[in-house]
C-alpha positions as CSV (number, residue, x, y, z in Angstrom):
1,X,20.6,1.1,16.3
2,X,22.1,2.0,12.9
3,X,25.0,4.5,12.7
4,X,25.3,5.7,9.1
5,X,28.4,8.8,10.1
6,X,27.2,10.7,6.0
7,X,23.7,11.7,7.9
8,X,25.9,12.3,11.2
9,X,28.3,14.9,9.4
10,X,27.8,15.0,5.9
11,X,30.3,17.0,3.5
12,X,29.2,19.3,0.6
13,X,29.7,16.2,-1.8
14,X,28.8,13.0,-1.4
15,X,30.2,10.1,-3.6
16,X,28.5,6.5,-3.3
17,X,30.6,4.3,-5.2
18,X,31.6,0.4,-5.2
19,X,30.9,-2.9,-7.1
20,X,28.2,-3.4,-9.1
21,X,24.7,-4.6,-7.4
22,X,26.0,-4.0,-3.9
23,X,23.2,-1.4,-3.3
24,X,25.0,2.0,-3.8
25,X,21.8,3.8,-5.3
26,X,19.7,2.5,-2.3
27,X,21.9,4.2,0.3
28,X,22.6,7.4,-2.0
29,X,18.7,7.6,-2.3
30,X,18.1,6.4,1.4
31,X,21.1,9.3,2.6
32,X,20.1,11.8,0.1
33,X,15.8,11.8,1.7
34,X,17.7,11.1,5.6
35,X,19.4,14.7,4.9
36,X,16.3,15.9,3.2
37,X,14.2,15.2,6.0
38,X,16.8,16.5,8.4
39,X,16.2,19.8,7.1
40,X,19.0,20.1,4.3
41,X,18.7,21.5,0.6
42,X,20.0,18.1,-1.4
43,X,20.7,17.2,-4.9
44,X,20.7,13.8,-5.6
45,X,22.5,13.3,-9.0
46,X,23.0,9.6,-11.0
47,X,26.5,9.5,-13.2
48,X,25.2,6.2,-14.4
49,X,24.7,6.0,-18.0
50,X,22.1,2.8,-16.8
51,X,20.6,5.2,-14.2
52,X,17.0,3.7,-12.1
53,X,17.0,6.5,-9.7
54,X,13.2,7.2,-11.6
55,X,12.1,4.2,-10.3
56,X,13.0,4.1,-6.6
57,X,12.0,7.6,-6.1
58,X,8.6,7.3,-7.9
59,X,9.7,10.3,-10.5
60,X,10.2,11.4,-14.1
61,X,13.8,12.4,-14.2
62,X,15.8,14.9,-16.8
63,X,19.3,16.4,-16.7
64,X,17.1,19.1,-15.0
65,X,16.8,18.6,-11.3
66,X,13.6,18.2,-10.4
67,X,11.7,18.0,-7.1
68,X,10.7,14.7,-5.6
69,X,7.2,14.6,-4.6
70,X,7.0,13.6,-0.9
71,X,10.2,14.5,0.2
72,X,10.4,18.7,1.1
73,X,13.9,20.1,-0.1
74,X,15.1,17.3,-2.3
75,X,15.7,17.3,-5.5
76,X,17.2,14.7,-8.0
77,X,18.8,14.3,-11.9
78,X,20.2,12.2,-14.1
79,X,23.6,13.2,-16.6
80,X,22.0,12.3,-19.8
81,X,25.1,11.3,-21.9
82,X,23.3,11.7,-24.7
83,X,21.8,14.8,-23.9
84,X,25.4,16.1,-23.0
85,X,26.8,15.2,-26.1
86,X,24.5,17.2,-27.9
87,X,24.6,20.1,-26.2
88,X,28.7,19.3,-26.3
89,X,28.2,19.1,-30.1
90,X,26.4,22.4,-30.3
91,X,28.8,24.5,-28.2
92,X,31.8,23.4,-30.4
93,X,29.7,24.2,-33.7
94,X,28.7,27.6,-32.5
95,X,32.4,28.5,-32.6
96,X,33.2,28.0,-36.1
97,X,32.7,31.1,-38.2
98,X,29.4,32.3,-39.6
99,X,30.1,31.1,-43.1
100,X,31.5,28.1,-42.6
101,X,30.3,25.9,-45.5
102,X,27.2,22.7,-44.4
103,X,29.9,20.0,-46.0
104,X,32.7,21.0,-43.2
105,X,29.8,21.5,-40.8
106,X,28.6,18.1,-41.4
107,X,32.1,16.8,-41.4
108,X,32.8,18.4,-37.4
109,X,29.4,16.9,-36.2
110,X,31.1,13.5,-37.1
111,X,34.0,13.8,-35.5
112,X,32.1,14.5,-32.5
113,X,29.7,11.6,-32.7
114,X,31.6,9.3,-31.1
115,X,31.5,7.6,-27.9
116,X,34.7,9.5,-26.8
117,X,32.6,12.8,-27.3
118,X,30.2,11.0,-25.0
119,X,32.1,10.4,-22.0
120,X,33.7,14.0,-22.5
121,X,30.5,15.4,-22.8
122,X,29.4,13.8,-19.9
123,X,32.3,14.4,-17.4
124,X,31.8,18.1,-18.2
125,X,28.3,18.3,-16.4
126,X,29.6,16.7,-13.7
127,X,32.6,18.9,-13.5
128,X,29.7,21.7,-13.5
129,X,28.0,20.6,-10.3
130,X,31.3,20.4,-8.9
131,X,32.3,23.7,-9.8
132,X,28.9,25.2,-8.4
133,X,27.1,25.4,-11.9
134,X,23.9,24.1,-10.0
135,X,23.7,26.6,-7.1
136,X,21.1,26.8,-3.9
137,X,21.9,23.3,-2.2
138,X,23.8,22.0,1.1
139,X,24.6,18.7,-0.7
140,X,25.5,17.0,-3.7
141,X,24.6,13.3,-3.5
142,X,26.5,11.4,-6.3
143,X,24.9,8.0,-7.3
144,X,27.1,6.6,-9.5
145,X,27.9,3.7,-11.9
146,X,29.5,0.5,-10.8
147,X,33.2,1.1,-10.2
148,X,35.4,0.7,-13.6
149,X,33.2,3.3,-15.0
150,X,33.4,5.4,-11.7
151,X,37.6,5.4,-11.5
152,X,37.2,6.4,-14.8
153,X,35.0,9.4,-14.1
154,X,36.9,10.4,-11.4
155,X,40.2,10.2,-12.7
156,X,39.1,12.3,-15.8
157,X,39.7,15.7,-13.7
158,X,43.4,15.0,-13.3
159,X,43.9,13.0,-16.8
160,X,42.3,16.4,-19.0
161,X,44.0,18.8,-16.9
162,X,47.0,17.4,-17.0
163,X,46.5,16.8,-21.2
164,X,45.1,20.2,-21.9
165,X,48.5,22.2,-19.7
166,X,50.4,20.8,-22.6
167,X,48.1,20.8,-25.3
168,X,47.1,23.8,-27.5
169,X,45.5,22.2,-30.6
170,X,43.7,20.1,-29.9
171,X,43.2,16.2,-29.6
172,X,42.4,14.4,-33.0
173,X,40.1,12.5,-31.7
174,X,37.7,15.4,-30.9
175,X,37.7,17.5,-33.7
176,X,37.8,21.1,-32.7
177,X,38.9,21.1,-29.1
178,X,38.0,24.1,-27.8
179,X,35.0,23.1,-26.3
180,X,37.0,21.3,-23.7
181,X,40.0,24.4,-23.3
182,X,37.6,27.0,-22.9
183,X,36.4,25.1,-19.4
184,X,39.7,24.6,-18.5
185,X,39.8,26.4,-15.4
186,X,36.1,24.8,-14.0
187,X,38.4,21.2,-14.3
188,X,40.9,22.8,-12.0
189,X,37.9,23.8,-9.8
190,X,36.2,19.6,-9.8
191,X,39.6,18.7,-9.1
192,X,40.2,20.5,-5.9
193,X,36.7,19.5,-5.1
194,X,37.1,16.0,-5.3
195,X,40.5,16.5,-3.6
196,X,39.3,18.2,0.0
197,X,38.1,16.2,2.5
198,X,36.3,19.3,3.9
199,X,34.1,18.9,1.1
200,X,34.2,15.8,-0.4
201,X,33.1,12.4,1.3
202,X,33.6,8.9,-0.9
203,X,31.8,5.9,0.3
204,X,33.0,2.9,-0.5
205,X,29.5,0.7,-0.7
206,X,30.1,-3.1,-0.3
207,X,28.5,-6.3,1.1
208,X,30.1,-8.6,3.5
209,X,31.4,-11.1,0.1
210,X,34.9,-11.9,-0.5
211,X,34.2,-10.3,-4.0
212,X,32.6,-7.2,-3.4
213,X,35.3,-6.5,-0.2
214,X,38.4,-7.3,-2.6
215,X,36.8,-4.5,-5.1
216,X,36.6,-1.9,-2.5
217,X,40.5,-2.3,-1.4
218,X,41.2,-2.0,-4.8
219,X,38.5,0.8,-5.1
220,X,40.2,2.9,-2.2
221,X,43.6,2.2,-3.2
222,X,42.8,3.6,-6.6
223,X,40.9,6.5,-5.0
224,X,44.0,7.5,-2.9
225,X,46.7,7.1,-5.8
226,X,44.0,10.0,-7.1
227,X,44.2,11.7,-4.0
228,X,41.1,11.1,-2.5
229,X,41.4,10.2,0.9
230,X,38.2,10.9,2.8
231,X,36.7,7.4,2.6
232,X,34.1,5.8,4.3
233,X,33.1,2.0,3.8
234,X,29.6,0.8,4.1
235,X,28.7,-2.8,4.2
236,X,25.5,-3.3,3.0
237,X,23.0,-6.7,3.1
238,X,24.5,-7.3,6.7
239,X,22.5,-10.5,7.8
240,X,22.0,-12.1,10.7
241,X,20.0,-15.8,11.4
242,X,17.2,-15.4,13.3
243,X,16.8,-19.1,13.6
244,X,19.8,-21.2,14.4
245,X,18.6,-24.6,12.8
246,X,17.3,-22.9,9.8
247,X,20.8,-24.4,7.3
248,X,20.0,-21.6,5.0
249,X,19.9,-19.1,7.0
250,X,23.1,-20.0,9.0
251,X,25.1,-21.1,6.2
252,X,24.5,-16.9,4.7
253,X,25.4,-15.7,8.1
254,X,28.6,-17.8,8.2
255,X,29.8,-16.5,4.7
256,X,29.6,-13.3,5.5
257,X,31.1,-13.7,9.1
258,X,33.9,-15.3,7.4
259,X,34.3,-12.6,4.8
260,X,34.2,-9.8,7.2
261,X,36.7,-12.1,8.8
262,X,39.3,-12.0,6.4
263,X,38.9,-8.5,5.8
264,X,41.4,-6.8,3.5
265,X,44.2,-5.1,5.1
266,X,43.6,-1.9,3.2
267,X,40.3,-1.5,4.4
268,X,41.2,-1.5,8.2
269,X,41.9,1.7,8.4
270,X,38.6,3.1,7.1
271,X,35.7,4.0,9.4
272,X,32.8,1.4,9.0
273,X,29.4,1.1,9.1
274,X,27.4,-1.8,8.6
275,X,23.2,-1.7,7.0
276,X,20.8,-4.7,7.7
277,X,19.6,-7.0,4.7
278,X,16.1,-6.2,4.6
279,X,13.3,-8.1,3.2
280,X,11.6,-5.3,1.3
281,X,12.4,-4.4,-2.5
282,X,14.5,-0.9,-2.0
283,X,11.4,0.8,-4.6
284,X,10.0,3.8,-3.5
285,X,10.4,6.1,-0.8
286,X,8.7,4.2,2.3
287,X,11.1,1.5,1.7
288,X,14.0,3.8,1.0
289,X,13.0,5.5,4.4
290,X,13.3,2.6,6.0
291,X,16.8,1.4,5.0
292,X,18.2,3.4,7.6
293,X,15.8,3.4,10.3
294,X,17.1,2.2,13.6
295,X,13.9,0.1,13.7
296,X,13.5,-3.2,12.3
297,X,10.5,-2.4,9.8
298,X,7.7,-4.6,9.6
299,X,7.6,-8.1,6.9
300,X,5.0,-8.4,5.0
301,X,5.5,-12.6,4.8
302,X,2.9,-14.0,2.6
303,X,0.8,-16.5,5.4
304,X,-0.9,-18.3,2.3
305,X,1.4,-21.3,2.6
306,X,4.0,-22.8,0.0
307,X,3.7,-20.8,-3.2
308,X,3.8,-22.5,-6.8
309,X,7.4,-24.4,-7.3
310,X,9.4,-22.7,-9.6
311,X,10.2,-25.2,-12.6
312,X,12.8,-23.8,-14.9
313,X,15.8,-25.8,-16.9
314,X,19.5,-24.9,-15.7
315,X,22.8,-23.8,-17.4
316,X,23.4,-27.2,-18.6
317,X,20.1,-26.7,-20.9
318,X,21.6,-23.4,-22.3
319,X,25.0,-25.1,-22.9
320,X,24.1,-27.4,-24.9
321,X,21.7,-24.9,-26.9
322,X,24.9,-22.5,-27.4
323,X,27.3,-25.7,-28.3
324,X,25.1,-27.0,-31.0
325,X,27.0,-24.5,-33.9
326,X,30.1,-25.4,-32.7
327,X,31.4,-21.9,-32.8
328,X,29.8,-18.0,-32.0
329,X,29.9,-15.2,-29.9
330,X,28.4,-15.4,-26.5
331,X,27.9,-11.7,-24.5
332,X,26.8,-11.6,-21.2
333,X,25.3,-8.7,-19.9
334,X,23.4,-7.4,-17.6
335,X,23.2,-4.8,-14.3
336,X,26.3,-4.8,-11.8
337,X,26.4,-7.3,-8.8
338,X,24.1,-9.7,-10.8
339,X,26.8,-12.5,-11.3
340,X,27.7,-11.8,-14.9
341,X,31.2,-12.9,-14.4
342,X,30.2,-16.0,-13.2
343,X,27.7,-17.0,-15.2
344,X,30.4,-16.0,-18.2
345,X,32.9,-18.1,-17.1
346,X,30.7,-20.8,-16.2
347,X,29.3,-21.0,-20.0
348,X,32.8,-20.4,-20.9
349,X,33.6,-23.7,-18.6
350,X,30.8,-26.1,-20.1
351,X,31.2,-25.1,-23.6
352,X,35.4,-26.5,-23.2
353,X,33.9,-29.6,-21.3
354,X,32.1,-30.6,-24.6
355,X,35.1,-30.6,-26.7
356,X,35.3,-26.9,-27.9
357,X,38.0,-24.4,-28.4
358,X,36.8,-20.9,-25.9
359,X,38.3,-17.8,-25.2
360,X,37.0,-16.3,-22.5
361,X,37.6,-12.4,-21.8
362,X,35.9,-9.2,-20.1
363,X,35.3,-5.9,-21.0
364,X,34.7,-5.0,-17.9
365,X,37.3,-2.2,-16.0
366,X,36.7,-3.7,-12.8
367,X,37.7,-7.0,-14.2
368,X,38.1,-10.4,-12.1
369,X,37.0,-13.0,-14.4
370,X,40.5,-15.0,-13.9
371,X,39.4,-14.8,-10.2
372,X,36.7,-17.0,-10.6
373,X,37.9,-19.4,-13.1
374,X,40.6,-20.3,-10.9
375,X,42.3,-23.1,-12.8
376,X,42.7,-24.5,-16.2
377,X,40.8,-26.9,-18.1
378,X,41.9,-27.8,-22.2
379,X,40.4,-25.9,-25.1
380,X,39.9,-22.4,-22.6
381,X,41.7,-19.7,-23.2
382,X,41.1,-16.6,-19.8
383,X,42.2,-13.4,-20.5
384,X,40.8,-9.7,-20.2
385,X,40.8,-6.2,-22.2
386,X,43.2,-4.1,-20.2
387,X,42.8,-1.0,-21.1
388,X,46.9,0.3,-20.2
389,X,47.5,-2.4,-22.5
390,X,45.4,-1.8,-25.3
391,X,46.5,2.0,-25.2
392,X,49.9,1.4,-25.8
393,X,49.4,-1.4,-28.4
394,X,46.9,0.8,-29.8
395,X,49.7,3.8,-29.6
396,X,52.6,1.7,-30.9
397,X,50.2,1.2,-34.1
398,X,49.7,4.4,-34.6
399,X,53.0,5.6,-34.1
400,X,54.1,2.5,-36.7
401,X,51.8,3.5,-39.4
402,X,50.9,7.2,-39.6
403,X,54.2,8.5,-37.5
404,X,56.2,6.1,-39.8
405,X,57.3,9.1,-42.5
406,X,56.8,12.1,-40.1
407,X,59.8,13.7,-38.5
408,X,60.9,14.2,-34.8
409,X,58.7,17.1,-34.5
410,X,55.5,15.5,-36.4
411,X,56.3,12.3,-34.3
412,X,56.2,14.6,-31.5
413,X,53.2,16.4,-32.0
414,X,51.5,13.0,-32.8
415,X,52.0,11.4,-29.5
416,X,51.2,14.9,-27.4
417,X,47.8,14.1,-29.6
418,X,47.3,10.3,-28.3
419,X,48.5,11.4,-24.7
420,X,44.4,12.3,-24.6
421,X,42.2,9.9,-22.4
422,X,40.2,9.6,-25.0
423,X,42.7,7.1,-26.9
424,X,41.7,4.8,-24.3
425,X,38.4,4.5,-25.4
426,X,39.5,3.9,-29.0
427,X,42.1,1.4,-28.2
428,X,39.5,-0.5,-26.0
429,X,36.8,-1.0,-28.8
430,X,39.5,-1.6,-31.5
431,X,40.2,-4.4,-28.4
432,X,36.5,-5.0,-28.6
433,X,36.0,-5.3,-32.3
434,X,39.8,-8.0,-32.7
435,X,37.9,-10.5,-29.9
436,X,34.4,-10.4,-31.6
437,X,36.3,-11.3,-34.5
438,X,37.8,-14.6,-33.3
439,X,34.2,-16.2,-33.0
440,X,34.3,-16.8,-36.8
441,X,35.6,-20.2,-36.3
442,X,35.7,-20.7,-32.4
443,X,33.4,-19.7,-29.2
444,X,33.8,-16.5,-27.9
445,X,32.5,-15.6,-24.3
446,X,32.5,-12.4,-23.2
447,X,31.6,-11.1,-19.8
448,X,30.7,-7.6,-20.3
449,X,31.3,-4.4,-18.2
450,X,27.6,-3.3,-16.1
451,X,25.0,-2.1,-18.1
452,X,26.1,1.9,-18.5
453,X,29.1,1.0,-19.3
454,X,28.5,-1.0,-22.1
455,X,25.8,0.8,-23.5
456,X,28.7,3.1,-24.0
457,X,30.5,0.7,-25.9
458,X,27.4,-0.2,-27.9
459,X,27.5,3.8,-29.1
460,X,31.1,3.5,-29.8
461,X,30.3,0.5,-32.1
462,X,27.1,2.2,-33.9
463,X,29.4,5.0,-34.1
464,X,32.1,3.1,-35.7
465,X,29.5,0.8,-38.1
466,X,27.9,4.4,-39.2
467,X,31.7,5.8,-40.2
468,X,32.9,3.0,-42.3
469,X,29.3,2.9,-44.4
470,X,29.7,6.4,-45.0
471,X,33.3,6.3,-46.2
472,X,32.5,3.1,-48.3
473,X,33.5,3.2,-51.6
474,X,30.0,1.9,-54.0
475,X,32.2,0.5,-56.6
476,X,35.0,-1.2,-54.1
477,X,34.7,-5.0,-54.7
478,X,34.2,-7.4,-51.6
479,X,31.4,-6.5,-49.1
480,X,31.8,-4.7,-45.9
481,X,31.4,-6.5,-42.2
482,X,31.9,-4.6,-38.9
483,X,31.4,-5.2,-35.5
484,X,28.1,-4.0,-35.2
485,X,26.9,-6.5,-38.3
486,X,28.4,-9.1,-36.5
487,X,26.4,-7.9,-33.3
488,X,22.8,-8.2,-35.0
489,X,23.7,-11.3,-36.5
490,X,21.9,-14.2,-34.3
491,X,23.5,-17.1,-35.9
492,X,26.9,-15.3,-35.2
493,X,25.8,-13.8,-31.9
494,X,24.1,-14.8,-28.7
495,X,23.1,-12.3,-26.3
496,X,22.5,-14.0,-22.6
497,X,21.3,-11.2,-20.3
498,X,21.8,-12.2,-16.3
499,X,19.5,-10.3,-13.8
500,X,18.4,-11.0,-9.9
501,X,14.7,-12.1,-9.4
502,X,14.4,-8.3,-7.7
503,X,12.7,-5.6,-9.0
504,X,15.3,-3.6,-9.8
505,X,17.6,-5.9,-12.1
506,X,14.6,-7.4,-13.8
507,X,13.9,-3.5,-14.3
508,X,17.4,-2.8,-15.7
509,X,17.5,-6.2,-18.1
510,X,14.4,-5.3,-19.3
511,X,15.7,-1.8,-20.5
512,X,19.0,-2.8,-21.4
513,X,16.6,-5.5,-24.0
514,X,15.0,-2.8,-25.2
515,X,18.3,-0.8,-25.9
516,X,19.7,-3.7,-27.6
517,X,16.4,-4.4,-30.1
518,X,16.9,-0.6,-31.1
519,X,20.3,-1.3,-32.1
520,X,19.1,-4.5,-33.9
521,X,20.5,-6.9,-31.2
522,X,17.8,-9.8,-30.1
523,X,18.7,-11.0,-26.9
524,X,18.8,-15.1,-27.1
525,X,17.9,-15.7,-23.4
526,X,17.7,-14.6,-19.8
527,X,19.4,-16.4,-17.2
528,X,17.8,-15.8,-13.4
529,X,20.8,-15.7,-10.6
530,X,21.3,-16.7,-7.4
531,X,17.3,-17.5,-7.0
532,X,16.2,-19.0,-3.2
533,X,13.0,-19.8,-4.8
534,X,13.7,-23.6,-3.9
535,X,15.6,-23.4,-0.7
536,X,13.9,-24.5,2.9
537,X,14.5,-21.2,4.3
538,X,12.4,-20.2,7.2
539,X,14.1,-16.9,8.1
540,X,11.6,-14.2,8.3
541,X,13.9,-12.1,6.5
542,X,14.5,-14.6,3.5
543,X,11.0,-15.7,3.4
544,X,9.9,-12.1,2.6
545,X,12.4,-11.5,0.0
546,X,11.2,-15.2,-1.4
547,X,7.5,-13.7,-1.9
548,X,9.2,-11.1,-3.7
549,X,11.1,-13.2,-5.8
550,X,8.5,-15.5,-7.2
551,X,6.7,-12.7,-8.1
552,X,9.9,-11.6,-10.2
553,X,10.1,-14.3,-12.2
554,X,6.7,-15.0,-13.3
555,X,7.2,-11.2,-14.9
556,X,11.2,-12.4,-16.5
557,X,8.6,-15.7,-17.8
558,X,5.6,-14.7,-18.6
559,X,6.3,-11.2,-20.5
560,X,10.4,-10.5,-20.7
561,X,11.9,-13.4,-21.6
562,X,12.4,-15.5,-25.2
563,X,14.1,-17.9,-22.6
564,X,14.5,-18.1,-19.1
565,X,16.7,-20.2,-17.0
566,X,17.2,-20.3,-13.7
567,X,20.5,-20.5,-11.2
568,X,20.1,-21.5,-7.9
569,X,21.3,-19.6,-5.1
570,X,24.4,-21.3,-3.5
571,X,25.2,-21.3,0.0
572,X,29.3,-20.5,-0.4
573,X,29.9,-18.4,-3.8
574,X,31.6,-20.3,-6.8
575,X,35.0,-20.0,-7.7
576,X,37.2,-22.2,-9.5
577,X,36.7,-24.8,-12.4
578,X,34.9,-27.6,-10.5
579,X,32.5,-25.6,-9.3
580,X,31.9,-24.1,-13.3
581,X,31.1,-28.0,-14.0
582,X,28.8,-28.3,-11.8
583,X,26.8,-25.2,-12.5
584,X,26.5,-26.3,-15.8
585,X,26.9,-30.0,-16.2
586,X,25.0,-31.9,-18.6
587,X,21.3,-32.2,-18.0
């Protein structure tokens, strides 16, 4: 029998959080339809800038809510940052006088084209449902983006309250500010929201892995330094052998056992619940249904016999393919929980092995790329963008070279401007744009934040490559080069996207391609993770998510992919340098 308490006794707002790829939009669906079908008015709202909620519920989504076919009393949206900007963009341009002339017009609009205008924009319609813009339903659910991005979201209430008490002009980096004053008082409102447990539940979603628990203690000790308190903690993929001398089987049982084991401290005191792997893709709303059923669903296992073997090179073969310039930038993106990190460091790893000079960072919030490298080898550099300290670097510059001639008061009125949370997001792509940089005569490996959150750091480099053409003087001599040349550039830049063979990843690459080619980016090659497609696994379970599988990469080969290669699914997860080799030795 499954016990899930948010169907049990479920506040106003729900908030499904956690690592990336740990199955936080399946249970906000799956919780959102239980409540639905329990008789409840629910919203079900995505924060992520990457959102799929379209395709798991089967619907066309907007920043509209719209009803969801099949389910009675549900409906669901998606924040369209874009969409938010704009209409963020409008409201602040609607103030300015009637005869205000095109040119200063014009000049507004780009101030607020940025990716800081973004994120404002977007936090504002959350803020809204929050504050009761949306009215007629018993519950908010809250899917949102993998946790960096989330921590941000959430912290945003208390940051721009706290900056707009003391702030009456405004923060440069927004142009005319009153479009965030004059809603003031509805960021009070989300605030106390978020802040009473009568309303407000957080679920921490995890899966029984080392990684994804150590991310929720960190997760919930964030959440409380916000005050947040009301947590819940959800494992999800809980798995169980059905067979005892089935080695695959056993050997995924005893990792999580051991996991759950060695549970962080922090996490004790948290009320737990725990959700059964399943063997079914979590796509539309049968499956979704069944997620929390307290019966075991029926397996569709293929009875056709072996399927075709899977036969695709390794990380060894992409190695060498990267190595062969002897310098470049390497990106690795992709959806949350698909093993970016790893597959970062482990290029990072076999490109030092043959002789080259690698620095290997993150731009990734929720950071833990050290954590898997776990060692030192010669020529590799580890590091990370830390947002705190890129601020205050970013700050001290600032205060160096534009505060230099100003006097206490200037200097003061300078800093109240940088006190805005949106210098993070400045001093993080100025971060962004020195370590791109470097790859002009060494490798460059970058592990990238999950796929929302990058696409927001995409914007803030269009943004950026779209301000310095405009302010380019013809006649200056030389010839301009920003981060966003270097991005399109394949001979500078190589683009490895890492998905799951599961519907929903391959799903999310494949957009996240198709974002990229708008902006000029080619990817340079897929990498398939953590595939079972050649294990010996007999667990009914496993065996149905193995049809599944093959069926997911024939579609990464045969119509996604300029180059597919394949990782295969290991029975204790890789950490540390030795285990980097041998993911990607020489083939």
């Amino acid at each position: 029998m499954i016990r899930f308490r948010p169907l049990e006794a479920p506040t106003p707002f729900l908030f499904f959080t956690g690592k990336g790829g740990v199955g936080k939009t399946s249970l906000a669906c799956a919780t959102a339809i239980g409540l639905a079908d329990r008789g409840h008015r629910v919203l079900l709202v995505s924060t992520d800038p990457a959102s799929n909620l379209d395709e798991m519920l089967g619907v066309p989504l907007s920043d509209e809510p719209a009803d969801v076919p099949g389910v009675p009393r549900l409906s669901a949206m998606n924040i369209d940052p874009e969409a938010a900007a704009e209409s963020y963009r409008t409201r602040v341009l609607d103030q300015l006088a009637p005869g205000t002339p095109e040119k200063e017009r014009a000049s507004v609009r780009e101030q607020l084209s940025g990716a800081c205008t973004t994120e404002i924009a977007a936090f504002d319609e959350f803020v809204g449902l929050l504050a009761g813009d949306v009215a007629g339903f018993d519950h908010i659910v809250f899917d949102t983006a993998p946790t960096g991005h989330t921590l941000r979201l959430l912290s945003l209430p208390k940051a721009w309250t706290g900056f707009l008490e003391g702030n009456d002009r405004g923060a440069s980096c927004l142009g005319p500010h009153s479009g965030l004053k004059m809603r003031e008082a509805r960021f009070r409102a989300g605030l106390d929201a978020l802040a009473d447990p009568a309303r407000t539940t957080l679920v921490l979603v995890t899966r029984a892995d080392r990684g994804a628990l150590r991310e929720a203690a960190r997760t919930s000790a964030e959440l409380q330094g916000l005050g947040l308190s009301n947590q819940l903690l959800a494992v999800n993929g809980r798995f169980r052998a059905s067979e005892p001398d089935d080695v695959v089987a056993v050997a995924l049982q005893r990792e999580q056992d051991a996991a759950l084991t060695e549970f962080p401290a922090s996490l004790a005191g948290l009320a737990r619940d725990e959700i059964p792997l399943r063997g079914f893709d979590m796509v539309g709303l049968p499956a979704l249904r069944a997620l929390l059923s307290p019966e075991d669903p029926a397996l569709e296992v293929s009875k056709a016999g072996p399927s075709e073997t899977i036969d695709l090179p390794g990380l060894g073969r992409l190695v060498d393919d990267l190595a062969a310039p002897g310098k470049g930038l390497i990106m690795v993106m992709g959806k949350g929980g698909v093993g970016k990190t790893t597959i970062a460091a482990a290029l990072a790893v076999g490109l030092a092995r043959r002789g080259h000079s690698v620095h290997l960072s993150t731009t990734d919030p929720a950071a833990h790329v050290a954590f898997v490298v776990d060692g030192s080898l010669p020529g590799l550099t580890v590091d990370r963008i830390d947002p705190a300290v890129e601020t205050q670097r970013y700050i001290d510059k600032i205060m160096a070279t534009r505060g230099r001639d100003l006097d206490e008061q200037g200097k003061a009125l300078l800093l109240e401007d940088l006190a805005s949370p949106c210098t993070e997001e400045v001093a993080v792509f100025h971060a962004f744009s020195r370590i791109v940089a470097e790859a002009r005569s060494a490798f460059v490996v970058l592990d990238t934040a999950p796929t929302g959150h990058t696409l927001l750091l995409m914007d803030a480099t269009g943004a950026y490559h779209r301000q310095m053409v405009h302010d380019l003087d013809p006649g200056a001599p030389g010839r301009i080069v920003t981060p966003l040349m270097r991005l399109q550039d394949p001979a500078y830049t190589k683009v490895v996207l890492v998905t799951l063979p599961e519907t929903t990843p391959v799903s999310e690459a494949a957009a996240l391609q198709d974002d990229l080619r708008r902006a000029g980016i080619e990817p340079y090659a897929w990498v398939i993770n953590r595939s079972l497609a050649s294990s010996s696994a007999r667990d009914p379970v496993l065996q149905a998510r193995l049809e599944r599988e093959r069926a997911q990469i024939a579609r990464v080969v045969n119509g996604l992919a300029p180059r597919a290669l394949v990782v295969p699914w290991q029975a204790v997860p890789p950490v540390g340098v030795r285990r980097m080799i041998e993911l990607c030795g020489h083939e």
